[in-house]
N, C-alpha and C positions, 0 to 999 in steps of 0.2 A: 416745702417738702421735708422730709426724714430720712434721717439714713441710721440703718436698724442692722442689728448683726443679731441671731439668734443660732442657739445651740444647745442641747439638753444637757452638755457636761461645759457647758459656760461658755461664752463667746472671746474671743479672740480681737483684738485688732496691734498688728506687727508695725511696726516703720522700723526700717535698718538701714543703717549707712554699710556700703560694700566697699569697704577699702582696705590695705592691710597697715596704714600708717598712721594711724588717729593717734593725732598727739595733742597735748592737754590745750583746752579749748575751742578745740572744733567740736562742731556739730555734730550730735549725732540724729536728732530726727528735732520737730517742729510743730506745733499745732499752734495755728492763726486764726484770730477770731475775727471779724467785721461787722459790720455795722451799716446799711444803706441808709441814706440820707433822703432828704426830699429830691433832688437833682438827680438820683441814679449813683450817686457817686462812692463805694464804697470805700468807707476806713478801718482802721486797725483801731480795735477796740482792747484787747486783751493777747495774750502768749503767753504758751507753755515750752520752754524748750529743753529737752535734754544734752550736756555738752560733757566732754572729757573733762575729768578735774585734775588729771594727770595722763602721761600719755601711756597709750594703751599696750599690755603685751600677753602672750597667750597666757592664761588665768588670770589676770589684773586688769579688771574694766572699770576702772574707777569715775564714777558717775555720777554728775550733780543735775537735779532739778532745778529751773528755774521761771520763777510766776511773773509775770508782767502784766501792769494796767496801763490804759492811755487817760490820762488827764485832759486838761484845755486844748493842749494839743494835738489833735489826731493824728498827725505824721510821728508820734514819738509814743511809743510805747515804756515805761519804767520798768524794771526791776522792783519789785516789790516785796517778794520772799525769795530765799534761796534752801534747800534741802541739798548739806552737800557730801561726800562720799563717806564722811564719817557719822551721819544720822543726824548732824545739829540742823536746828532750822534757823534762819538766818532772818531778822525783818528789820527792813529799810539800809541794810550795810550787804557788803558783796563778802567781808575778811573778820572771819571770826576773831581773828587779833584785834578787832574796833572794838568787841567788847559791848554795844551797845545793842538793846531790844533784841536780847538774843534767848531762844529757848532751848535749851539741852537736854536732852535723855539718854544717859548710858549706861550699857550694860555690864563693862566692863568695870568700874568701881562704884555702882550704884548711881540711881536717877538722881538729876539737878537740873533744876529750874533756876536760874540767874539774870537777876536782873543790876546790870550795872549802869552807873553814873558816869557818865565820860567826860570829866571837872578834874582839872589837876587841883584848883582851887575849892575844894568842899567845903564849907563853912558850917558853925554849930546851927542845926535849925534846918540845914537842905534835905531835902527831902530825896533817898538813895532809893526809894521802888514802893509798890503799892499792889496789894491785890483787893479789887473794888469790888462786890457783889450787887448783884440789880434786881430789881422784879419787877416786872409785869401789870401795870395795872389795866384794870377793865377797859381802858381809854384805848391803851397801845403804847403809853408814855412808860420809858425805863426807869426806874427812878432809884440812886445809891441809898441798900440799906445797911451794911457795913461795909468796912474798911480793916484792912491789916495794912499796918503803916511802919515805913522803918525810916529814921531819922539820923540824920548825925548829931552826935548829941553835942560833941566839943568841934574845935579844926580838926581835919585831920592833915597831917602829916605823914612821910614815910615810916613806916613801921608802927605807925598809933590810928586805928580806925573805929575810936568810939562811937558806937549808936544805940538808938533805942526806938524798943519796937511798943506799940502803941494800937489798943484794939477797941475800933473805934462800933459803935452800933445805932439806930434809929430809933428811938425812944417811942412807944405806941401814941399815938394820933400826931406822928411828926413826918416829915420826907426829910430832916436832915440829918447826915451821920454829926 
């Protein structure tokens, strides 16, 4: 079965928490996926939940999304991305202080895309992020036809963070960059 909400100036659907004390990470609403098995027995495949990211006061609802998948698991759903009250989105860490697999866009001094190495030990040669491009072929197979590649070039140390960026491409009748 379906479940359908229709409306000519756009459809609606509300969850609200009725409280006056929401304070930073409760709940404020929930959407649970499942999944029926051969047995009948339903599990927890996925979540959306929204929660306080601070607690709340009249004009200050500060609010983070967060996405969960369930793995091997079925009784345990993960965290997997986080969207939080300041627009970053967050992937595989809950504290933008980790610093790792993190994507940022802000408005307030211009967009940034950041991708950081979480190594206190960086070595000449590690490899600090990568952006990989794919196509398509006729099969269904993705296949890398360039790379943007940034490197350390020396150690780094505090206050010394040599790198070098490196643009890599697929040569005609080749799949490799």
């Amino acid at each position: 079965s379906n479940f359908q909400i229709a409306n000519a100036s756009g459809p609606r659907l509300c969850i609200a928490r009725n409280d006056t004390s929401v304070a930073e990470g409760n709940l404020i609403g929930a959407l649970d996926f499942y999944g029926n098995d051969s047995d009948g027995t339903y599990e927890l495949c996925g979540r959306i939940l929204a929660e306080a990211d601070a607690d709340h006061t009249d004009g200050s609802k500060l609010t983070r999304l967060t996405f969960y998948t369930a793995g091997s698991d079925p009784d345990v759903a993960e965290e997997r991305l986080r969207i939080d009250s300041g627009g970053r989105v967050l992937i595989g860490h809950t504290d933008p202080a980790e610093n790792n697999n993190m994507f940022e866009v802000s408005t307030t001094y211009g967009g940034r895309i950041g991708f950081l190495r979480n190594d206190t030990t960086t070595s000449a040669g590690n490899n600090l992020g990568m952006l990989s491009f794919y196509g398509n072929d006729s099969n269904g197979t993705y296949q890398e036809s360039a790379r943007i590649q940034v490197d350390a070039d020396l150690d780094h140390a505090t206050g010394d963070k040599p790198g070098r960026i490196t643009f890599l491409t697929s040569p005609d009748g080749s799949n490799t960059v």
